[in-house]
N, CA, C and O atoms as a GROMACS GRO file, in nm:
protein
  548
    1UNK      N    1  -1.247  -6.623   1.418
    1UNK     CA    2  -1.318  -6.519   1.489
    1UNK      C    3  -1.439  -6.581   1.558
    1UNK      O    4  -1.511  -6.667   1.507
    2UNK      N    5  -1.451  -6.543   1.648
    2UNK     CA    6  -1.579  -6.631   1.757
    2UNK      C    7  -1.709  -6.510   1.738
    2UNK      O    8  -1.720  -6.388   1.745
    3UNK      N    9  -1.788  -6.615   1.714
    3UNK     CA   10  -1.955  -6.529   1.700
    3UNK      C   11  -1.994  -6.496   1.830
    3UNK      O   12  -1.971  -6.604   1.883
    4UNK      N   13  -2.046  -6.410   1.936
    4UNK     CA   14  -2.107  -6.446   2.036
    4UNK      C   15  -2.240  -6.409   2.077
    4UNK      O   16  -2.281  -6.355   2.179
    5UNK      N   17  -2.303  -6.456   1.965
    5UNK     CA   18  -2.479  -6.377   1.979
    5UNK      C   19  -2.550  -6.548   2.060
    5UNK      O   20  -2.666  -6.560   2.098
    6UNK      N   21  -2.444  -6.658   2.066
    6UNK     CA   22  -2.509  -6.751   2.122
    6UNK      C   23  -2.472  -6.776   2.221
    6UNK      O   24  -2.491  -6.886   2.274
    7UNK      N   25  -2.385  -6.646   2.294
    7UNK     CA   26  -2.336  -6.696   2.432
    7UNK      C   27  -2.392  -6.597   2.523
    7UNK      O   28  -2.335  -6.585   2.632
    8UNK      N   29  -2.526  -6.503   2.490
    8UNK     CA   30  -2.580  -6.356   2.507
    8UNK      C   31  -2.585  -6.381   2.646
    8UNK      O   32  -2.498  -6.325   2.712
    9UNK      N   33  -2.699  -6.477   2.729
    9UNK     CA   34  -2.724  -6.486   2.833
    9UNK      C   35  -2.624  -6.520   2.922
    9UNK      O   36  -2.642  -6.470   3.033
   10UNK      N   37  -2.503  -6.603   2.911
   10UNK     CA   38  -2.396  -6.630   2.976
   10UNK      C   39  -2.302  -6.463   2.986
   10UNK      O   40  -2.269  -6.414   3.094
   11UNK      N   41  -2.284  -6.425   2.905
   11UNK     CA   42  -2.245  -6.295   2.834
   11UNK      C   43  -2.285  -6.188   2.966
   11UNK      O   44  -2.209  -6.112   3.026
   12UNK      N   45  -2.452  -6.214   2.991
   12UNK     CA   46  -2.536  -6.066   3.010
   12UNK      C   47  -2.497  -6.104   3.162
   12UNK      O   48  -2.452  -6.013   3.231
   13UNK      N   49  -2.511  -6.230   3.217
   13UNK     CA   50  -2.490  -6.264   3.362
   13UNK      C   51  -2.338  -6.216   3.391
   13UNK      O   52  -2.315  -6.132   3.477
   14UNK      N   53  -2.227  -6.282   3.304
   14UNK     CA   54  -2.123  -6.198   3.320
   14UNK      C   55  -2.112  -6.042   3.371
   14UNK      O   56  -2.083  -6.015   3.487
   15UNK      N   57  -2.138  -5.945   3.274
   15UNK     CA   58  -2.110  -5.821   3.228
   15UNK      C   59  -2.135  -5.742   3.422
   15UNK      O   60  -2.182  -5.775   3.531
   16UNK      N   61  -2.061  -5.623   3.353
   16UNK     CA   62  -2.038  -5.570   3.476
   16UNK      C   63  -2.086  -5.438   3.415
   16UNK      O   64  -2.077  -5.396   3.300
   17UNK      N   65  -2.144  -5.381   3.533
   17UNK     CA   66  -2.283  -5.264   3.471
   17UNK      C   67  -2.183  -5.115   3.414
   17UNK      O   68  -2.079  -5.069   3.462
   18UNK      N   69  -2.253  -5.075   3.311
   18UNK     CA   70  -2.155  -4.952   3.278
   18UNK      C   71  -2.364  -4.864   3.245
   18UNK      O   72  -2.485  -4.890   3.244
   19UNK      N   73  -2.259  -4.751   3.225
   19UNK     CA   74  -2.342  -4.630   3.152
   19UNK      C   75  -2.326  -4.526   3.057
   19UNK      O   76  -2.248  -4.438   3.094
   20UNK      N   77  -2.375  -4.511   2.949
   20UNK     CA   78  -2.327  -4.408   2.853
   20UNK      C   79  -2.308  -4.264   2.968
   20UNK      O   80  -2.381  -4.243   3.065
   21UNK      N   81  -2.196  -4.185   2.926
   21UNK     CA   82  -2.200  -4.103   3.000
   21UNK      C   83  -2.268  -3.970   2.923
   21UNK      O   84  -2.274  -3.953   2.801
   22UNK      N   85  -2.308  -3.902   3.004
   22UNK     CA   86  -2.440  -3.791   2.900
   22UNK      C   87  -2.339  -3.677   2.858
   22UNK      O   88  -2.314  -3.566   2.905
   23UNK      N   89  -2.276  -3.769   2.722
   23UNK     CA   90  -2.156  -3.649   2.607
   23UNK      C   91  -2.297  -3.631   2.504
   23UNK      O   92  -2.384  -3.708   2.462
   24UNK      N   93  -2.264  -3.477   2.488
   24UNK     CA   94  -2.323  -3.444   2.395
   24UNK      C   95  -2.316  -3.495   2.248
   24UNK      O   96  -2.198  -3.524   2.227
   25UNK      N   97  -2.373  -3.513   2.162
   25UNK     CA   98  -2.319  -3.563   1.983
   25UNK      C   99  -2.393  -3.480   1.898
   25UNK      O  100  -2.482  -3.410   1.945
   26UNK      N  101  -2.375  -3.479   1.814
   26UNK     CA  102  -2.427  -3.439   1.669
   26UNK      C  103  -2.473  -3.548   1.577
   26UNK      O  104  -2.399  -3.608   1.499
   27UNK      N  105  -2.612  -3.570   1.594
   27UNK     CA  106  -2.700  -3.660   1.563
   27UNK      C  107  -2.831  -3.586   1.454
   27UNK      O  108  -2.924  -3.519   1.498
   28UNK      N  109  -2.806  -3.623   1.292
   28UNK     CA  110  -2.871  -3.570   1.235
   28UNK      C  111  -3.031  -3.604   1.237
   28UNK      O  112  -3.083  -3.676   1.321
   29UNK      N  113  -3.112  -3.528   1.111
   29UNK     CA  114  -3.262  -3.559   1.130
   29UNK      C  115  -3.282  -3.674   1.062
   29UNK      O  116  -3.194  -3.729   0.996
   30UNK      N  117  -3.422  -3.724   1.078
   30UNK     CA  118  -3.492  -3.856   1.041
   30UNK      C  119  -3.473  -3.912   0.920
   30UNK      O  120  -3.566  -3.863   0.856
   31UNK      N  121  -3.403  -3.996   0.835
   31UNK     CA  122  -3.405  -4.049   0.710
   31UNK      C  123  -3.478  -4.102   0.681
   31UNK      O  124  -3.539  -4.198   0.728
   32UNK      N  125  -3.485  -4.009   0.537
   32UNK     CA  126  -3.615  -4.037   0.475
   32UNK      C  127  -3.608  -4.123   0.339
   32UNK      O  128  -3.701  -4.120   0.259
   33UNK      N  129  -3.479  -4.207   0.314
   33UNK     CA  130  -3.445  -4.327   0.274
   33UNK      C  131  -3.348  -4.387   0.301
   33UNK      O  132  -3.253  -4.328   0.354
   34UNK      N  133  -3.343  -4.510   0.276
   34UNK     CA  134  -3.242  -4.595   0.320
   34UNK      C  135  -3.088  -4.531   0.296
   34UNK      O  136  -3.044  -4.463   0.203
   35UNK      N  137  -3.034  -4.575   0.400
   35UNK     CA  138  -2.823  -4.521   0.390
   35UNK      C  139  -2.754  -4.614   0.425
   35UNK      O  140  -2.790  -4.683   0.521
   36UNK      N  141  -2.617  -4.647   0.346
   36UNK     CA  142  -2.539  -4.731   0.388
   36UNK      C  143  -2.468  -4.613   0.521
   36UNK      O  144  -2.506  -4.496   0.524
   37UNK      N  145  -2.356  -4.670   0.629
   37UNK     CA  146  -2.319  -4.574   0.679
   37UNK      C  147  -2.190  -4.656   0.725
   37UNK      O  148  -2.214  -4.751   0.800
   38UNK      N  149  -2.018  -4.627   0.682
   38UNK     CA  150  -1.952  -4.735   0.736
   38UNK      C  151  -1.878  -4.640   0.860
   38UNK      O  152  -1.818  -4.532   0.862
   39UNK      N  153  -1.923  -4.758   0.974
   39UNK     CA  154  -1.890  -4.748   1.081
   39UNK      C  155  -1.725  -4.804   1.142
   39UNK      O  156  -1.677  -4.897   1.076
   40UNK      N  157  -1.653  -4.760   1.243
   40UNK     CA  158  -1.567  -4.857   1.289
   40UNK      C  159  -1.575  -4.996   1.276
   40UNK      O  160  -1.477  -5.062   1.243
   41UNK      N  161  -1.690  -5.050   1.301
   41UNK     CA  162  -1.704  -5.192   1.292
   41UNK      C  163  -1.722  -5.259   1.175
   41UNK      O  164  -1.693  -5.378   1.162
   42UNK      N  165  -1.779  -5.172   1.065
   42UNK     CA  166  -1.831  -5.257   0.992
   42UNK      C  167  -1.910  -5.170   0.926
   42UNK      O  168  -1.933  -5.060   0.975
   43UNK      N  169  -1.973  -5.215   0.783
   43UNK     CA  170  -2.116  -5.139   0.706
   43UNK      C  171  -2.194  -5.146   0.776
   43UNK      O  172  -2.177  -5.233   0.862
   44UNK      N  173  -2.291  -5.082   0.782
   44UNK     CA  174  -2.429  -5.074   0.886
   44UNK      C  175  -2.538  -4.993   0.742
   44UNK      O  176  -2.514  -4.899   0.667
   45UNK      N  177  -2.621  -5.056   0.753
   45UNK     CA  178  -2.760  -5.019   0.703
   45UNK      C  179  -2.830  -4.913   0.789
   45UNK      O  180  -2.861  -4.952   0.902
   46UNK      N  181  -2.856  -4.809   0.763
   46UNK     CA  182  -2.942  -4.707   0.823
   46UNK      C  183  -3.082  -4.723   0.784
   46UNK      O  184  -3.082  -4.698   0.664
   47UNK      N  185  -3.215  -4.754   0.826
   47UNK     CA  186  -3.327  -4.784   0.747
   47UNK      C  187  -3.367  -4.653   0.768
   47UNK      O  188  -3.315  -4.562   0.833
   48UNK      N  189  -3.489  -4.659   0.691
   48UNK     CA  190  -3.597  -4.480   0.702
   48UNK      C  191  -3.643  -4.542   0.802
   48UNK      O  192  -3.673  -4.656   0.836
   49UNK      N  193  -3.642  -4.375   0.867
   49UNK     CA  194  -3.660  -4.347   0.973
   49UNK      C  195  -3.589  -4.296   1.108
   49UNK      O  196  -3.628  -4.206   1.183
   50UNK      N  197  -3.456  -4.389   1.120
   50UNK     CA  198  -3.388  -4.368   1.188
   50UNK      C  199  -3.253  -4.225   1.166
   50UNK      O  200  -3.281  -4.139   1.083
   51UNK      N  201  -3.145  -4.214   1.227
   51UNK     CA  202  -3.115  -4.098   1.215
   51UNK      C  203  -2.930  -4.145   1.235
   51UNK      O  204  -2.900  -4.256   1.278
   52UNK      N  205  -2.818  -4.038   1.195
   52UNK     CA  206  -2.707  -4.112   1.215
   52UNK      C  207  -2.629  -3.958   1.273
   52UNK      O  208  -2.640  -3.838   1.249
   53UNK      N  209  -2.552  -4.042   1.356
   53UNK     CA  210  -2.488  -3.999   1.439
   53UNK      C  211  -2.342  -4.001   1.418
   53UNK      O  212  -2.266  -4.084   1.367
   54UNK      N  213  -2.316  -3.820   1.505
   54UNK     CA  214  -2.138  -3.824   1.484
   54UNK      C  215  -2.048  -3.849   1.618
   54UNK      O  216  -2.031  -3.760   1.701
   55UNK      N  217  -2.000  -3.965   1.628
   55UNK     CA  218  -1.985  -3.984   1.749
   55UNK      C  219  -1.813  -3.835   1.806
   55UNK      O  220  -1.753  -3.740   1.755
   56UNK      N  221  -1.816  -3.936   1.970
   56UNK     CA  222  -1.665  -3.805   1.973
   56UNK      C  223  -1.594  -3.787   1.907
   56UNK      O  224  -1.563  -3.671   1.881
   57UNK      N  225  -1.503  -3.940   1.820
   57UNK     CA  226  -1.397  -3.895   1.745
   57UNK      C  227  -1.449  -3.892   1.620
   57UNK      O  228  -1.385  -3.945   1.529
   58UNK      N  229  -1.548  -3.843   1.598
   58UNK     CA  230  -1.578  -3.811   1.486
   58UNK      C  231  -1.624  -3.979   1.381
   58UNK      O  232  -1.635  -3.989   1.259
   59UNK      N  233  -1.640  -4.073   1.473
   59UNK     CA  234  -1.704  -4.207   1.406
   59UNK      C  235  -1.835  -4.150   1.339
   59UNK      O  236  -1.861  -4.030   1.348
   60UNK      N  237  -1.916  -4.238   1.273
   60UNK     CA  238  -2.027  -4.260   1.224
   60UNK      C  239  -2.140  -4.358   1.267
   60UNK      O  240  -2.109  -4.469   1.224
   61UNK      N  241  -2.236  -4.362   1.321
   61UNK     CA  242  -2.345  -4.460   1.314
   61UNK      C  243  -2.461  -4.470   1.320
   61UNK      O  244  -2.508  -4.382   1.393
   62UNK      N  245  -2.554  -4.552   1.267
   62UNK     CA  246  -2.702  -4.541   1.272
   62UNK      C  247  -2.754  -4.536   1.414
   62UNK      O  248  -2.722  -4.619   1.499
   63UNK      N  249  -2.840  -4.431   1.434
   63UNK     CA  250  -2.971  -4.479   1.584
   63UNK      C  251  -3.074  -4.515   1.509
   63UNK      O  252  -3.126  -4.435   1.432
   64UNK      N  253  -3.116  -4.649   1.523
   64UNK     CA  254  -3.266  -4.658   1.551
   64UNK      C  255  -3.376  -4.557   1.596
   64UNK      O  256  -3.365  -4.489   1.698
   65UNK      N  257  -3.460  -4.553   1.531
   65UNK     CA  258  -3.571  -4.445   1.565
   65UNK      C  259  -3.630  -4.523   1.705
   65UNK      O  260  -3.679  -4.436   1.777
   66UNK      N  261  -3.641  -4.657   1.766
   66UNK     CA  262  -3.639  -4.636   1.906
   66UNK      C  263  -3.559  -4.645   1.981
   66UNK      O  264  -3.598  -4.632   2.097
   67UNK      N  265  -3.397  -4.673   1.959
   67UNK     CA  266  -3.323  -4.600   2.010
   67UNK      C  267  -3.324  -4.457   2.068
   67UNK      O  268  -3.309  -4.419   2.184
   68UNK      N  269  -3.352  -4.370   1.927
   68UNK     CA  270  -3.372  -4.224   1.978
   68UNK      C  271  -3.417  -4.183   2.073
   68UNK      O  272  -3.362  -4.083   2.119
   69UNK      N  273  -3.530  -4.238   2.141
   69UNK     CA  274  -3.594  -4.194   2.226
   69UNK      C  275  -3.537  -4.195   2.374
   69UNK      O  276  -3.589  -4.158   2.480
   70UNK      N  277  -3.390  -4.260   2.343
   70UNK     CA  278  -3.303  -4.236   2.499
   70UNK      C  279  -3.259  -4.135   2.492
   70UNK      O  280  -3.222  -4.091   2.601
   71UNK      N  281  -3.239  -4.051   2.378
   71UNK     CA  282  -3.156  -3.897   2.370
   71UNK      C  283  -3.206  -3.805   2.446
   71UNK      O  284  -3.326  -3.818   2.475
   72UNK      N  285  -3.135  -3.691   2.498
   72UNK     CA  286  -3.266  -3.588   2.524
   72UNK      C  287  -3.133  -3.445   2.423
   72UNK      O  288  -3.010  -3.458   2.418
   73UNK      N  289  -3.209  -3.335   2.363
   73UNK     CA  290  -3.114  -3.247   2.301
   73UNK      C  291  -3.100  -3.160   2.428
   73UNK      O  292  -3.180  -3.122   2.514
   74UNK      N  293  -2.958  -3.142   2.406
   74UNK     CA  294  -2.899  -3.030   2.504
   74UNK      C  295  -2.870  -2.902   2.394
   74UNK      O  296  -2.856  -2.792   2.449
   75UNK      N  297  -2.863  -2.904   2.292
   75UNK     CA  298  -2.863  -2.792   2.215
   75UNK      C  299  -2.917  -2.811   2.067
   75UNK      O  300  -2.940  -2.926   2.032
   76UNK      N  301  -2.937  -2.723   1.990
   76UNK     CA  302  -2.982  -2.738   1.840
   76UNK      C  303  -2.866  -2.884   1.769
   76UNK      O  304  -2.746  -2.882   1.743
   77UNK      N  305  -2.955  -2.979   1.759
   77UNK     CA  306  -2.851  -3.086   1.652
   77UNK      C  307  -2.792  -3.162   1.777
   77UNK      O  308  -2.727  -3.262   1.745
   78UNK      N  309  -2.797  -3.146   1.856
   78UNK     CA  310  -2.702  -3.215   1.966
   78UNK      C  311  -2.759  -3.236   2.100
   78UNK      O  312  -2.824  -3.163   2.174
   79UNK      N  313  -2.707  -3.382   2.112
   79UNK     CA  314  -2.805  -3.461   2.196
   79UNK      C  315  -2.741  -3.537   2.314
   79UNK      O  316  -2.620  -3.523   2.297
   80UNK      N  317  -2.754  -3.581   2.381
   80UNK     CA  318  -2.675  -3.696   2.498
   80UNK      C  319  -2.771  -3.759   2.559
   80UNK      O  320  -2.880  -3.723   2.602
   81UNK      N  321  -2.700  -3.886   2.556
   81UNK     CA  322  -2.764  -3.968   2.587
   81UNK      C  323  -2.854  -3.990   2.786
   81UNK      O  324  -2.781  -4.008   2.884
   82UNK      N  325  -2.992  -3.984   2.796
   82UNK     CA  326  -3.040  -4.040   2.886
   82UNK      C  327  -2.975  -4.121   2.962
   82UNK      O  328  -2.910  -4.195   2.888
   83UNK      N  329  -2.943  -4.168   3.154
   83UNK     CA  330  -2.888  -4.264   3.191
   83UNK      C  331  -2.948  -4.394   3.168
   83UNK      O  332  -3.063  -4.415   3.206
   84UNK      N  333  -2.862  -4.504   3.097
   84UNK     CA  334  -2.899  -4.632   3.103
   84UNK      C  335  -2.819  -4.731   3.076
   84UNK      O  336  -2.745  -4.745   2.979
   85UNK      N  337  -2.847  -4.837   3.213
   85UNK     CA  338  -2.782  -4.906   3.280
   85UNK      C  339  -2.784  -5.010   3.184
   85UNK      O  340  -2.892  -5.044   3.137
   86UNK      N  341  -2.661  -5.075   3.141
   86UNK     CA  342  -2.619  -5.169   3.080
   86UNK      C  343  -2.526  -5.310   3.060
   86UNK      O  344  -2.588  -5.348   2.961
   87UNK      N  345  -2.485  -5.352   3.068
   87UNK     CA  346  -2.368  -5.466   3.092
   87UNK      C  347  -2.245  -5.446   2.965
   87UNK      O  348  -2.272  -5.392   2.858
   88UNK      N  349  -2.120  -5.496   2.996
   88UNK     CA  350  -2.047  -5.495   2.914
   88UNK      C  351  -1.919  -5.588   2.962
   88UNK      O  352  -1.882  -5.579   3.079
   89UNK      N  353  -1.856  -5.673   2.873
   89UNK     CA  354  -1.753  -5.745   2.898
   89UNK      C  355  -1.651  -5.686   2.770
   89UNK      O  356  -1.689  -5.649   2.659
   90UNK      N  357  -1.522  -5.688   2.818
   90UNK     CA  358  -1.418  -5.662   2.727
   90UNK      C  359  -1.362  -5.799   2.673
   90UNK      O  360  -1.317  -5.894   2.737
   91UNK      N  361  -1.376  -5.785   2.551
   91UNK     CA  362  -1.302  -5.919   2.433
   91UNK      C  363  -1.180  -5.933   2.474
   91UNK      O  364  -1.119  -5.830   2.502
   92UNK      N  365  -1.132  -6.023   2.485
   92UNK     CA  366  -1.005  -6.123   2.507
   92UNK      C  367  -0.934  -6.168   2.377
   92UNK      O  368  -0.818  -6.211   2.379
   93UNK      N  369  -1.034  -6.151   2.225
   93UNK     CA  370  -0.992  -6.199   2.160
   93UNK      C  371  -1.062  -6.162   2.062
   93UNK      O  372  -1.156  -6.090   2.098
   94UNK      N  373  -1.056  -6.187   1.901
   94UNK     CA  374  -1.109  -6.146   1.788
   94UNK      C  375  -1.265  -6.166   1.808
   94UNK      O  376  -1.286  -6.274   1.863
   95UNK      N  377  -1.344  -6.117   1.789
   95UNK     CA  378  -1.491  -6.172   1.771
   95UNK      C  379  -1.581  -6.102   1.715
   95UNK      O  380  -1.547  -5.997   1.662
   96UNK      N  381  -1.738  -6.149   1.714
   96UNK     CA  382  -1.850  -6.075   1.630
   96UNK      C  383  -1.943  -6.058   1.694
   96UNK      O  384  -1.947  -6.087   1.813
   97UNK      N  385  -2.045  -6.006   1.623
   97UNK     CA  386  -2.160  -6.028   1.725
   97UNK      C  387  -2.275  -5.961   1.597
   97UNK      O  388  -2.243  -5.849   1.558
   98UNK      N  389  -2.370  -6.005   1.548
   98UNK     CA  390  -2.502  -5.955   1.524
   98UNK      C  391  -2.581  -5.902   1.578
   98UNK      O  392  -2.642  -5.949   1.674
   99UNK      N  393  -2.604  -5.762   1.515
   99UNK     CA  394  -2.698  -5.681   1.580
   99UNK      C  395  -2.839  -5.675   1.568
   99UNK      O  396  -2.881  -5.730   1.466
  100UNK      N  397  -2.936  -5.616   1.651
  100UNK     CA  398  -3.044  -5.688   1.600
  100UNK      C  399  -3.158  -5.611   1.466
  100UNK      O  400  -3.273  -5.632   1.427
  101UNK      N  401  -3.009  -5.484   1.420
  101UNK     CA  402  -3.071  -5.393   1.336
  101UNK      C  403  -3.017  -5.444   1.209
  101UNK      O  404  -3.050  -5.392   1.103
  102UNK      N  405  -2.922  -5.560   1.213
  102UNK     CA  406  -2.912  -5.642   1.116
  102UNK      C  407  -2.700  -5.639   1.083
  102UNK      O  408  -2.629  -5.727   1.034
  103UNK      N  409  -2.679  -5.556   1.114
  103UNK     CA  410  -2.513  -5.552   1.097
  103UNK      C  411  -2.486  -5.644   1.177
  103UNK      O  412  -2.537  -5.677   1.284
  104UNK      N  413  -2.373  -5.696   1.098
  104UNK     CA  414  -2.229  -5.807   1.201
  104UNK      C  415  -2.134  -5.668   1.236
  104UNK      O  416  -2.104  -5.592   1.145
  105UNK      N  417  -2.091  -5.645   1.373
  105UNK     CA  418  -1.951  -5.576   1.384
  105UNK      C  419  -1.875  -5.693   1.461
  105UNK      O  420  -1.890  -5.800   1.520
  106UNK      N  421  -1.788  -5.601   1.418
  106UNK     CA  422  -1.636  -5.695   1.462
  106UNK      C  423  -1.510  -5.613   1.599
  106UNK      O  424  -1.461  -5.501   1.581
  107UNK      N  425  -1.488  -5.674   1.688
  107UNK     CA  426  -1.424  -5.634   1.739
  107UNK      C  427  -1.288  -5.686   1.789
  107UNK      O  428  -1.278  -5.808   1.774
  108UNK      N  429  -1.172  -5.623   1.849
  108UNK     CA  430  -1.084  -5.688   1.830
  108UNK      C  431  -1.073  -5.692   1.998
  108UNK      O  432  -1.135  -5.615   2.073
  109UNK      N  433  -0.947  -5.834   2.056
  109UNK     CA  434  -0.878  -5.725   2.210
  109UNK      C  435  -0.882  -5.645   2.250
  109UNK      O  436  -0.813  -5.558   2.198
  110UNK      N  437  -0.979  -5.599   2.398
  110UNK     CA  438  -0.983  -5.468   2.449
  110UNK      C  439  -1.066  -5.385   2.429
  110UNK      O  440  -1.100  -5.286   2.494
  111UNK      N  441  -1.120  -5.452   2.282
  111UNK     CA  442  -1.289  -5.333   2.318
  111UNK      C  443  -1.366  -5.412   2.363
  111UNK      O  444  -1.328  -5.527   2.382
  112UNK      N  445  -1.497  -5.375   2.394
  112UNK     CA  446  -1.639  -5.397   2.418
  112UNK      C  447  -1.723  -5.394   2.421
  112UNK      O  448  -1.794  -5.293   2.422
  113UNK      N  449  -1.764  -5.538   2.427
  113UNK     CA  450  -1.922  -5.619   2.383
  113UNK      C  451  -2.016  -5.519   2.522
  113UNK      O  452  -1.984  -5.524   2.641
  114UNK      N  453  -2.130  -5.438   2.469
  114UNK     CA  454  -2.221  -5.376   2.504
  114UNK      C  455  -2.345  -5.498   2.510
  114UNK      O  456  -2.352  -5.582   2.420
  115UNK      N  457  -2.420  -5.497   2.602
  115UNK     CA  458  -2.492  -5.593   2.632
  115UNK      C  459  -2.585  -5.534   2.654
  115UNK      O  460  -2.560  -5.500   2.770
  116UNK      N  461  -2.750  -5.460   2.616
  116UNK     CA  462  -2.851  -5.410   2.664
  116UNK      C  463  -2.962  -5.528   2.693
  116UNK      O  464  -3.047  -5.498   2.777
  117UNK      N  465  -2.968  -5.637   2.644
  117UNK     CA  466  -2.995  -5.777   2.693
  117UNK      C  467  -2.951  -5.881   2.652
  117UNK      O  468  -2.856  -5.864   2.575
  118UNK      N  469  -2.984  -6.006   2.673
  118UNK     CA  470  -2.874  -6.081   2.645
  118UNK      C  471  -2.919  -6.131   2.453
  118UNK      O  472  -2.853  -6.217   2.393
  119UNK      N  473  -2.985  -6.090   2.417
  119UNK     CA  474  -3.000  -6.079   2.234
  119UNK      C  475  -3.022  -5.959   2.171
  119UNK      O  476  -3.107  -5.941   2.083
  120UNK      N  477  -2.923  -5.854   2.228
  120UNK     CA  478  -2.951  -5.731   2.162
  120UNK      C  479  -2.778  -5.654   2.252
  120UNK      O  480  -2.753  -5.602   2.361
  121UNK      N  481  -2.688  -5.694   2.108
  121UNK     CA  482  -2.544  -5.646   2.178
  121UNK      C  483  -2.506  -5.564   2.081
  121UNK      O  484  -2.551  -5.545   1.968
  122UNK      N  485  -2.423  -5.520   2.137
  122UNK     CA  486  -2.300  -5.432   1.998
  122UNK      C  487  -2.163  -5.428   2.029
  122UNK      O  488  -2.115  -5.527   2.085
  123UNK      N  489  -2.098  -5.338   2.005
  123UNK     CA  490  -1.905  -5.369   2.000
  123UNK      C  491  -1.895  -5.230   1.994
  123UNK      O  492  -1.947  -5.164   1.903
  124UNK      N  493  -1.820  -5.174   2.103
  124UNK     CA  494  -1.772  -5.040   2.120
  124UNK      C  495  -1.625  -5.068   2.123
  124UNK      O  496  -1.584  -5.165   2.186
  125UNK      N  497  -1.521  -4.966   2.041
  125UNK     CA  498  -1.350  -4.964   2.074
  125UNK      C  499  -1.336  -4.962   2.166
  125UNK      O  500  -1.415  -4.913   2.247
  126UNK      N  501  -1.238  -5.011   2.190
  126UNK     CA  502  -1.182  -4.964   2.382
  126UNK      C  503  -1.149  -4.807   2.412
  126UNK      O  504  -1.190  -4.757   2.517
  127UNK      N  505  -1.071  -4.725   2.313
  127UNK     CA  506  -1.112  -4.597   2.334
  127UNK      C  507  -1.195  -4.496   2.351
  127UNK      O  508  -1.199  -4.403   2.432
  128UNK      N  509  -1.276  -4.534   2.240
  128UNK     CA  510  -1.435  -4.506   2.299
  128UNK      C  511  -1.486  -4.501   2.376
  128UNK      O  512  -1.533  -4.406   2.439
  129UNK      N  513  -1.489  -4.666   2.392
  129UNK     CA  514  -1.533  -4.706   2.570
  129UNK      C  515  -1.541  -4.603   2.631
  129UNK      O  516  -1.636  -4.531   2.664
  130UNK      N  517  -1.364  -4.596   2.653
  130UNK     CA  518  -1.280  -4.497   2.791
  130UNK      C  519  -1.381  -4.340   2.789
  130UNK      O  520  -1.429  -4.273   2.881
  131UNK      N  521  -1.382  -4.327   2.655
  131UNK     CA  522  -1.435  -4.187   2.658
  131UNK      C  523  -1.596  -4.175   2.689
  131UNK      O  524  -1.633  -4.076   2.752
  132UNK      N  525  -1.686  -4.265   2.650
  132UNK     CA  526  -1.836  -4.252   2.657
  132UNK      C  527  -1.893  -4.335   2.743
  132UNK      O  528  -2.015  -4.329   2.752
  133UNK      N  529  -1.829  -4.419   2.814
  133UNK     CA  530  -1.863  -4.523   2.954
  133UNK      C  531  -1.827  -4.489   3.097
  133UNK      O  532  -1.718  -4.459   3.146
  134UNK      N  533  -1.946  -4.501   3.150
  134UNK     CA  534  -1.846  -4.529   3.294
  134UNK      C  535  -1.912  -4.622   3.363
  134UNK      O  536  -2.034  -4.633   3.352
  135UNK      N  537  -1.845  -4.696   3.438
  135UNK     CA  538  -1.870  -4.810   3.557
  135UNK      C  539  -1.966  -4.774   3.644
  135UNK      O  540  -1.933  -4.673   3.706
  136UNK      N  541  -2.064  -4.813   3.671
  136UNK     CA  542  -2.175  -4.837   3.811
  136UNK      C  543  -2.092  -4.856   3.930
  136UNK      O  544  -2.002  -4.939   3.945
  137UNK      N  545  -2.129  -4.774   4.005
  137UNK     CA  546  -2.029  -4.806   4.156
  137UNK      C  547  -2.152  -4.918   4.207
  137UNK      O  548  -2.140  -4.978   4.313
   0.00000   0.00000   0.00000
């Protein structure tokens, strides 16, 4: 499995610009102690403070409490995401990547490496993707 938190900047010059598209979620309140939370990718540590989220198909994952602050709520409990412009390349092949909230995820062929700079990535499914991305014209 190939690591690629040391190929970020080659990675970020690559990537071709995408954007969360503004889907609503169900994103609970502030934790007020630590949570394990297992995600598609992998265990993820939720620290206090931050808050976890139900994605479309019903996944699981931690936001960062400054993460949060890209949300805006469109209704009670439910939020979508602010536009922001990002990079992303699709895996060719097994790989990892460290996040900088401390999880390894893993992704396989066809999903994709999310790039918000070139030392701060993550790993979205390719279905996902399809459903919560779209391409920058």
């Amino acid at each position: 499995m190939t690591k690629l938190n040391n190929q970020g900047i080659k990675m970020f010059a690559e990537g071709v610009e995408v954007y969360k598209k503004p889907i609503a979620i169900a994103i609970g309140p502030v934790l007020t102690v630590e949570t394990t939370v297992e995600t598609l990718e992998g265990t993820m540590q939720a620290p206090v403070g931050s808050r976890i989220a139900t994605g479309v198909k019903g996944e699981k994952y931690p936001i960062p409490a400054e993460t949060f602050a890209q949300y805006e709520e469109v209704s009670p409990g439910m939020y979508a995401k602010k536009k922001v412009v990002v990079r992303s390349i699709q895996l060719q092949e097994t790989a990892s990547v460290d996040t900088p909230w401390g999880a390894t995820l893993q992704g396989k062929p066809g999903d994709y490496v999310i790039l918000e700079s070139a030392d701060n990535m993550w790993i979205v499914e390719q279905d996902i993707f399809k459903d919560t991305y779209a391409f920058c014209k």
